[in-house]
C-alpha positions as CSV (number, residue, x, y, z in Angstrom):
1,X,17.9,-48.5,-67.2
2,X,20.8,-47.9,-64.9
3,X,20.7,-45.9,-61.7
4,X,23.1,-43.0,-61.8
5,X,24.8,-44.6,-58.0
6,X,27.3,-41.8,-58.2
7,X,24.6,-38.4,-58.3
8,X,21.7,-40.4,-55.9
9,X,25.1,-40.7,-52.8
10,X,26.0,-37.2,-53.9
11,X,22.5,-35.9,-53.7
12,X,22.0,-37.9,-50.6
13,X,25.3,-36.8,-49.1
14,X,24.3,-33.4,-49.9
15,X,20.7,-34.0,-48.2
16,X,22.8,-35.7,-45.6
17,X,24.5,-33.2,-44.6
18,X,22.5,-30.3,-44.9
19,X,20.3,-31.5,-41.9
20,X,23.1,-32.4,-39.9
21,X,24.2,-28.6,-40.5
22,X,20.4,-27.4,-39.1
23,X,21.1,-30.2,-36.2
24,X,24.3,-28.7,-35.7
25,X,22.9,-25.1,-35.9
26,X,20.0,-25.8,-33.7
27,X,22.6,-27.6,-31.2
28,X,24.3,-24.5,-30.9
29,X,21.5,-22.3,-30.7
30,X,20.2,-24.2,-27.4
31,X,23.2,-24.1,-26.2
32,X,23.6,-20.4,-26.5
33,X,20.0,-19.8,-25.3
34,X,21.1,-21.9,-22.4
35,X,24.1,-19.7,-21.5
36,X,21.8,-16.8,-21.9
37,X,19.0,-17.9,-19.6
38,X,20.4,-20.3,-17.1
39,X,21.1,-17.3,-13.9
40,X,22.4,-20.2,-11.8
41,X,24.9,-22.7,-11.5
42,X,22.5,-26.0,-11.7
43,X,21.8,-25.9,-15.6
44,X,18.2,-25.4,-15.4
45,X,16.9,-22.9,-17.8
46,X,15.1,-19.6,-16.6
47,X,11.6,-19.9,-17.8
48,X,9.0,-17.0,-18.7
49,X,6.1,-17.0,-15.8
50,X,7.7,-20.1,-13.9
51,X,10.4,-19.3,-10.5
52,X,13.5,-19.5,-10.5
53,X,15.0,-20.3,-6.8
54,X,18.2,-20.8,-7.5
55,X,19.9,-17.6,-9.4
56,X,23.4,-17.6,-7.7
57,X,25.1,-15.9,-10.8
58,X,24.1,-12.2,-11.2
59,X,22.3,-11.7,-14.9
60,X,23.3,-8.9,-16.8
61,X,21.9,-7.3,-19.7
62,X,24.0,-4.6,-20.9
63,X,23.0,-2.3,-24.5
64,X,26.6,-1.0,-25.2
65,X,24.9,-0.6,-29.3
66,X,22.0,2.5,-29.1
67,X,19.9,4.1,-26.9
68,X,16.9,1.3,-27.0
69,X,15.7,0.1,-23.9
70,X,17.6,-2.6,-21.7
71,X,15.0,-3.9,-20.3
72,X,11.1,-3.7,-20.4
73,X,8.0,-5.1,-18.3
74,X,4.5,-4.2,-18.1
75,X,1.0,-5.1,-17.2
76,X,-2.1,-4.4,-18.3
77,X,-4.5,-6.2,-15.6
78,X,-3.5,-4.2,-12.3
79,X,-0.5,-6.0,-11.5
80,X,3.3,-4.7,-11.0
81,X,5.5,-3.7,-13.8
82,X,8.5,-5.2,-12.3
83,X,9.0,-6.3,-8.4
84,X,12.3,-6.7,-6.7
85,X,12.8,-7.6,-3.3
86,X,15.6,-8.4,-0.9
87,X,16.4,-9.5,2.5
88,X,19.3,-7.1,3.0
89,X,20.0,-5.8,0.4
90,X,18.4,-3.4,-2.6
91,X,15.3,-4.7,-4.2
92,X,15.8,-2.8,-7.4
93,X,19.1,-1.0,-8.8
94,X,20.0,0.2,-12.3
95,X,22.8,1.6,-13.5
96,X,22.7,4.3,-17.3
97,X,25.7,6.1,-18.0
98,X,23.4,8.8,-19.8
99,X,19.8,8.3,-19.2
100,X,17.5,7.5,-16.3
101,X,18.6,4.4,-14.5
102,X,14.5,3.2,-13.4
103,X,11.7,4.8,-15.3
104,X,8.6,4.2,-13.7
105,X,5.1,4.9,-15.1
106,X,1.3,4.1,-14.4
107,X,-1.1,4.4,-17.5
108,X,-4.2,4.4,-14.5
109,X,-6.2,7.4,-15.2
110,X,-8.1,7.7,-12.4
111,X,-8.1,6.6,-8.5
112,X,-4.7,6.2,-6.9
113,X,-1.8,4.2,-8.5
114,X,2.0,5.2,-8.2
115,X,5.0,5.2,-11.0
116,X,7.7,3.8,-8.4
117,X,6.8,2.2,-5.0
118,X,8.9,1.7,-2.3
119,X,8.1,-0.3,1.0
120,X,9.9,-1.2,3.8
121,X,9.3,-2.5,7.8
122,X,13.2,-1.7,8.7
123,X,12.5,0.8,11.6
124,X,16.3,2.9,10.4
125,X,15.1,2.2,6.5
126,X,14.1,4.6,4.2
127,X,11.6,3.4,1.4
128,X,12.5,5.4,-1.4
129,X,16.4,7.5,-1.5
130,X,17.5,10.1,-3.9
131,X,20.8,10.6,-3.6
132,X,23.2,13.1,-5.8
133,X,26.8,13.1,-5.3
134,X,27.6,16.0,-7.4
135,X,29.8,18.7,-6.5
136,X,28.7,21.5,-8.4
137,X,25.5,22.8,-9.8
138,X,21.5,22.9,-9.0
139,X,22.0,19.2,-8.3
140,X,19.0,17.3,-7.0
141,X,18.3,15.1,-4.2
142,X,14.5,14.0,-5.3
143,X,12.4,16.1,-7.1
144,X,8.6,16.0,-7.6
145,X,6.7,17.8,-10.5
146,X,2.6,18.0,-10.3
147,X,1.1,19.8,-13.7
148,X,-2.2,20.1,-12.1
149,X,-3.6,23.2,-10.7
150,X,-4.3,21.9,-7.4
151,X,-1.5,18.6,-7.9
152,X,1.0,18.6,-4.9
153,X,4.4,18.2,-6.2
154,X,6.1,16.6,-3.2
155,X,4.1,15.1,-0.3
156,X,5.2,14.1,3.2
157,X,3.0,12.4,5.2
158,X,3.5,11.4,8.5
159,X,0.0,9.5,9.4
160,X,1.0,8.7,13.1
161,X,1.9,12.1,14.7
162,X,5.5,12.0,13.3
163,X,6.7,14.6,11.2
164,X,6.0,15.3,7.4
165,X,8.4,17.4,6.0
166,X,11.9,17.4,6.8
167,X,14.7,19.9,5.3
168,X,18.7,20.1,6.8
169,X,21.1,22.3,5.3
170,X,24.9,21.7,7.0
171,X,25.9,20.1,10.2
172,X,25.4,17.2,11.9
173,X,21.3,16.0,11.6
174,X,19.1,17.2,14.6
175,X,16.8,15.8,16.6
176,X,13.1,16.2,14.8
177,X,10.4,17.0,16.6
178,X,7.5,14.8,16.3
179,X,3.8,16.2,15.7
180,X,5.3,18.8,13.4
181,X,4.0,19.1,9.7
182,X,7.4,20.6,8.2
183,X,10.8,20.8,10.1
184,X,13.4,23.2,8.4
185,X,17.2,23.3,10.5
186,X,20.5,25.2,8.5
187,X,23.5,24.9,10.5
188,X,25.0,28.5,9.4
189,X,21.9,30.1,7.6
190,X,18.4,30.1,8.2
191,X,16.0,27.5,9.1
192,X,12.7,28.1,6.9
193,X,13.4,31.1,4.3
194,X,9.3,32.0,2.8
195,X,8.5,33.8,-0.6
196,X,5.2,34.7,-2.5
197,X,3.4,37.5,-4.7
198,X,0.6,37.6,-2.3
199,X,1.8,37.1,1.4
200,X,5.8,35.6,2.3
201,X,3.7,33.4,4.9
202,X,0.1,33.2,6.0
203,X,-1.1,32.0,9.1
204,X,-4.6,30.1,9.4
205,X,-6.6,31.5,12.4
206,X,-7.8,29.0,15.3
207,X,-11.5,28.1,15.8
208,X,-10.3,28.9,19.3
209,X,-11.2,32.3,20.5
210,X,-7.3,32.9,22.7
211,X,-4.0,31.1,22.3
212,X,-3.7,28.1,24.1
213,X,-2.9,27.1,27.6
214,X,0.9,26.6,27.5
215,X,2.8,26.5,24.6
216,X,6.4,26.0,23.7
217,X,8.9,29.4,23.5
218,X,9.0,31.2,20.2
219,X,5.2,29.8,19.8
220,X,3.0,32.0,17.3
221,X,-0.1,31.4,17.8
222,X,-3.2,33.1,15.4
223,X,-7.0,33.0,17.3
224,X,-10.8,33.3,15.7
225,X,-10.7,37.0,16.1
226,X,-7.5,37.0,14.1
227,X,-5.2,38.2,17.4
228,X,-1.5,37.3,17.1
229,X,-0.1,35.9,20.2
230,X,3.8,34.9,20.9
231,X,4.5,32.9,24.0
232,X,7.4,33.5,25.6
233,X,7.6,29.9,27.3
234,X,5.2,27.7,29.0
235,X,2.0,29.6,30.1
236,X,3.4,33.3,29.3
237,X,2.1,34.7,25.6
238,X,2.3,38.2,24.7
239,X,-0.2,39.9,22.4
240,X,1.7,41.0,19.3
241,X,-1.0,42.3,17.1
């Protein structure tokens, strides 16, 4: 019996070079996965739960297809969604032509846990900064939203004497007093403007039975027995009601 020479090289050929097309394939396919991942100029492959200590290229993933998510990281063990720091720069910033550039959100049901955190030690920094550069329209600095009953929507705490709250409209910024809970200045309008169904603005009486020693002018002061005093500067007050 002869051996058909010419179909077993063909076949064989065939074989031959259909793994040398998967070689080829795969070749290319690490080679693209390396242009994807490597973030620096060393070669060395950016690798899931291992650091990477050299990233001198930025990385850039960019969805110019649909509206699906660019990017996505969670945890389900306490941990942080996504971190970013830097030394002088911004730890975290995104960029959506239509949508929300960082979504942040904490599945914790109970106890405290935050959506976005933002820390800083820079005396002049600011740890988390809304700003809108829009001309025109109800356009929004921040803006915090509580559903519940007794939720707070925005909170300013200052927890060493500072001051809480501030609000400027106009001008140049002024000096803020410190030990005050809210601060309100308007260059050409009206510093602190109050309105409610019940009462425009509602003073809590003192556990103190009189106003206080000295106060500063323009003071209003509210005792135990529900007397209204204004001081007209250092130790002068004047029984208004």
């Amino acid at each position: 019996m002869t051996v058909d020479s010419v179909t077993h090289r063909t076949r064989r050929s065939l074989l031959l070079g259909a793994l040398g097309g998967l070689a080829a394939a795969a070749t290319a396919t690490m080679a693209g996965a390396q242009r994807v991942l490597a973030a620096g100029d060393d070669g060395l492959n950016v690798q899931v739960g291992h650091d990477y200590l050299d990233a001198r290229n930025a990385t850039v993933l960019f969805n110019q297809t649909d509206d699906s998510t660019v990017f996505s990281a969670s945890s389900g063990h306490g941990g942080d969604g996504v971190y970013g720091g830097s030394d002088t720069g911004d730890g975290v910033h995104a960029v959506s032509s239509y949508g929300t550039g960082v979504h942040g959100e904490s599945l914790r049901t109970s106890g405290f846990s935050s959506a976005i955190l933002g820390d800083v030690t820079n005396p002049d920094g600011v740890a988390v900064l809304g700003n809108n550069y829009a001309k025109a329209g109800n356009a929004q600095g921040i803006q915090g939203t509580s559903d519940s009953p007794h939720g707070l929507g925005t909170t300013g705490w200052a927890r060493h004497n500072g001051t809480g709250v501030v609000g400027v409209s106009g001008g140049t910024f002024p000096s803020v007093p410190a030990h005050t809970g809210v601060f309100g200045s308007a260059h050409s309008g009206r510093g602190v403007v109050a309105s409610g169904g019940v009462a425009q603005l509602r003073l809590v009486p003192s556990s103190d039975t009189s106003h206080p020693h000295s106060g500063a002018m323009g003071d209003l002061f509210l005792d135990k027995h529900g007397r209204l005093w204004f001081c007209r500067g250092g130790t002068s007050w004047h029984q208004l009601a």
